[in-house]
N, C-alpha and C positions, 0 to 999 in steps of 0.2 A: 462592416458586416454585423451589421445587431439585429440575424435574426435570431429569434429565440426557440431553441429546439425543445419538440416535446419526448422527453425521455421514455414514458411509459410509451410513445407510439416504437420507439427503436427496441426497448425491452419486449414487447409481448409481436413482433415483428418475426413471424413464423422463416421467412426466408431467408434470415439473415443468420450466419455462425457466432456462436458468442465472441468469439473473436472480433469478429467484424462490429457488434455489438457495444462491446469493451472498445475497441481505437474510435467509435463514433459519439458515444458518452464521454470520451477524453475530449476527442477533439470539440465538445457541446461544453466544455467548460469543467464539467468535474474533476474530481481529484481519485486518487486509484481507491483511496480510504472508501469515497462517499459511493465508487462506482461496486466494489463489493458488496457494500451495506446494501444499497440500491438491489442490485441483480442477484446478491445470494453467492454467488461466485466466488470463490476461494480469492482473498487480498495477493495473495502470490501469484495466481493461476493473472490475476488484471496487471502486476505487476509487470510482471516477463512479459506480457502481450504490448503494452503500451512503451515500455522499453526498447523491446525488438521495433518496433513500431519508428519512434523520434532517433534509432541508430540508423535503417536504411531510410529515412526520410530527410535525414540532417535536422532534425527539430531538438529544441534543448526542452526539455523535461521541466514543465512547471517547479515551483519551486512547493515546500508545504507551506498550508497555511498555519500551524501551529507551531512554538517557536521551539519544544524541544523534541526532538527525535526518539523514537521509544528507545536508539541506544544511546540514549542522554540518560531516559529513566534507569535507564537498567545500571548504569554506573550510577549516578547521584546512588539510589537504592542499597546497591552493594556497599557503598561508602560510610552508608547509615547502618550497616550492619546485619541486613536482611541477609537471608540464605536462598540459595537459587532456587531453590524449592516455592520460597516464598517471594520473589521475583517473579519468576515464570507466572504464577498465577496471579498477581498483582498488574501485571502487563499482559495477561492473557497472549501469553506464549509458549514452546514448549522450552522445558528446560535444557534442553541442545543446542538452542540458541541464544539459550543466555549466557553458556559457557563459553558460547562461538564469541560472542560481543566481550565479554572479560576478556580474554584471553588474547582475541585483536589492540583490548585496550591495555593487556600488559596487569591483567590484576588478578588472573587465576593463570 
């Protein structure tokens, strides 16, 4: 299967739901990162779509292409002493979830 999909034709595709949009840019090969960036679309709103998506299809969720996880950042960060404060905007997050991520990891 190497065709090669044109993304801007599914993005500016009047008939289609962002939804539909999002699990079709996933399945073209993108990543949820690049598919937000891409469409503008909230990283979470592509998140949950593409999830729901590989759970009742039985597909396993690409893996990232980058090797640490923003809650990899966000511990290393805290370790060095940063304050959530200064986390959260380092990662461009909000600071609710960087407590959520310490706290899973046992450090606040």
């Amino acid at each position: 299967m190497s065709k090669k999909v044109d993304f801007e034709k599914i993005l500016n595709d009047e008939s289609l739901s962002k939804s539909e949009k999002i699990r079709r840019l996933y399945v073209g090969g993108l990543s949820v990162s690049e598919i937000s960036k891409l469409s503008g679309f909230r990283y979470q709103m592509c998140y949950n779509i593409i999830d729901d998506y590989c759970v009742k299809n039985g597909i396993e969720k690409k893996a990232s292409k980058k090797g640490e996880s923003k809650s990899d950042v966000i511990v290393k960060l805290f370790k060095e002493g940063k304050s959530v404060k200064e986390i959260a905007y380092m990662t461009d997050s909000w600071p609710n979830y960087v407590y959520r991520v310490l706290k899973k990891k046992g450090l606040y």
